[in-house]
C-alpha positions in Angstrom: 0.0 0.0 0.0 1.3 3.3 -1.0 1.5 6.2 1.8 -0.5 8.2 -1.0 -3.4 5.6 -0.3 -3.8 7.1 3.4 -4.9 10.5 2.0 -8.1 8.4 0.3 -8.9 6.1 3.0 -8.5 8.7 5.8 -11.0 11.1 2.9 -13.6 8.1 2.4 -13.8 8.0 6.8 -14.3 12.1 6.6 -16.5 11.9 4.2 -18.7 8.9 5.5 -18.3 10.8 8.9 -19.5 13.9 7.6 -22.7 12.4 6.5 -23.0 10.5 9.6 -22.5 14.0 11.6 -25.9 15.1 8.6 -27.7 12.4 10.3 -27.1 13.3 13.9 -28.2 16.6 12.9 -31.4 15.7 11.8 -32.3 13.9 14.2 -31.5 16.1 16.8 -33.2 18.7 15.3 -36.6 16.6 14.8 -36.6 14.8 18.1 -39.5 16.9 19.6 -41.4 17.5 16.2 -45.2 16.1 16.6 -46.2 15.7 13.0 -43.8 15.8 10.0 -44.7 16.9 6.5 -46.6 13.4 6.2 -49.0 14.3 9.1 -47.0 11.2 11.2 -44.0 11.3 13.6 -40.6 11.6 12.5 -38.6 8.5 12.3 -35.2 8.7 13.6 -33.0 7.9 10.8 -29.4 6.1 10.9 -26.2 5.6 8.5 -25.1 2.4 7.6 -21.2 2.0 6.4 -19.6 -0.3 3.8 -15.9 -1.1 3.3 -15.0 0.1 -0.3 -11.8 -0.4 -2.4 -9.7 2.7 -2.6 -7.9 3.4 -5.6 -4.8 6.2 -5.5 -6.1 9.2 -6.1 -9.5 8.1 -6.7 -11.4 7.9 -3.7 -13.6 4.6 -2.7 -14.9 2.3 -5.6 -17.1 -0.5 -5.8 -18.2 -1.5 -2.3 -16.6 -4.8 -1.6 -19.2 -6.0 1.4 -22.7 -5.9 0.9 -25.4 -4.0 3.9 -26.3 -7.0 5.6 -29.9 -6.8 6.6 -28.9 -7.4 10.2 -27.3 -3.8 10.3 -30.7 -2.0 9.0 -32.0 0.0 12.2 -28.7 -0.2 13.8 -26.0 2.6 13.1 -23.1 0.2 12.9 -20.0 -0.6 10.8 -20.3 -3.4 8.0 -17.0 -4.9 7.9 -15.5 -6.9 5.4 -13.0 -9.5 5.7 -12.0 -8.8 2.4 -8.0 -7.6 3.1 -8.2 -5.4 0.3 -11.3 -3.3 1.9 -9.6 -0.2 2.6 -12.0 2.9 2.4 -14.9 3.5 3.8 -18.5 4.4 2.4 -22.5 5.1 3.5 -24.1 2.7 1.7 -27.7 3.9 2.8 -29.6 5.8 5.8 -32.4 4.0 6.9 -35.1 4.5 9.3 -35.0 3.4 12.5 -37.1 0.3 13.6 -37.7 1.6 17.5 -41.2 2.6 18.5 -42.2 6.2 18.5 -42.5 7.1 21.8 -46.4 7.9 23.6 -46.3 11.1 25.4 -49.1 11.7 28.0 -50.7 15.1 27.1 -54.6 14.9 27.1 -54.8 18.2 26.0 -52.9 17.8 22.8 -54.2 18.6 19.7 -52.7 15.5 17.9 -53.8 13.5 20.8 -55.4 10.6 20.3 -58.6 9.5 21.9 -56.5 8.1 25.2 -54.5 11.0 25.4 -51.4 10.1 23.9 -49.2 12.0 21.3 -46.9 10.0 19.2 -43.7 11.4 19.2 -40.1 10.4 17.7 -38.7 7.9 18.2 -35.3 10.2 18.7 -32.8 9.2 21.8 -31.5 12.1 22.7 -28.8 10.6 24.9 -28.0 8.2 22.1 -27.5 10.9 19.1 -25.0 12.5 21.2 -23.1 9.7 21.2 -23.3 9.2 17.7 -22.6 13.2 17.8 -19.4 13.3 19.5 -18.2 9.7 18.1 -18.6 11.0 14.8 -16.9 14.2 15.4 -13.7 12.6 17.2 -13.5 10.2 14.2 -13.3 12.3 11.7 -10.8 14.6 13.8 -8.8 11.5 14.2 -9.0 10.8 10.3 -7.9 14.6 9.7 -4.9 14.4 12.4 -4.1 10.8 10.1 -3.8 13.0 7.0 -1.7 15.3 8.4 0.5 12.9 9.9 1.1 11.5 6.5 1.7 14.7 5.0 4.4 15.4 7.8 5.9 12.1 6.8 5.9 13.1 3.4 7.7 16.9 3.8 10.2 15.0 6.1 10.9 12.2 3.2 11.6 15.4 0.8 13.5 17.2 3.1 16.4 13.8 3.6 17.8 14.3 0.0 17.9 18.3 0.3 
């Protein structure tokens, strides 16, 4: 592997973490909405992450591990065993499968006939997680490039 390939695999996890950071967002933003555009309660959504081949100078290719469906509702790595898998890409956000939560408020207009509002199914505690994680990996991946790039000036400076 060249040191150049670091610059495209350390890119693909900023990138992917980027998008991840979208998400978070989102949902952070939405977690107290009643009713969405579709009259129904906003459904927290999540990224899902595939290995990818990374070519020099290209960025990530073809995926090389498929989205299992036992990652769909949960925001986790698919990783491939693949030893060529060296990049990293979203292959999809989907919707999270937890319940909306039932809210207590009787005098609601969106109540229902019991009382209840449907709210999002948004954990608050949880997108922060998925907040900060995000954010210190793709500090990490930055810090990663410039390490490389440090090696590289030093590797110039030896025959001057």
């Amino acid at each position: 592997m060249s040191l150049f390939n670091v610059f495209d695999i350390s890119g693909s996890a900023m990138v992917a973490q980027s998008q991840r950071l979208n998400v978070v967002a989102s949902n952070l933003a939405n977690a107290e909405s009643v009713a969405g555009p579709d009259g129904k309660a906003y459904k927290a959504r999540e990224v899902v992450f595939q290995t990818a081949a990374v070519s020099a100078g290209q960025g990530p290719s073809l995926p090389l591990a498929p989205a299992s469906p036992a990652v769909v509702g949960n925001p986790a790595y698919v990783v491939s065993s693949n030893p060529d898998a060296n990049g990293v890409r979203v292959a999809g956000v989907v919707e999270s499968s937890a319940p909306a939560r039932r809210v207590y408020d009787p005098k609601h207009p969106l109540a229902d006939e019991g009382g209840y509002v449907t709210m999002p199914n948004v954990n608050v505690v949880d997108e922060m997680v998925n907040m900060i994680s995000a954010s210190r990996s793709y500090q990490t991946n930055a810090e990663v490039m410039n390490t490389a790039k440090n090696m590289l000036m030093h590797t110039l400076q030896i025959g001057s």
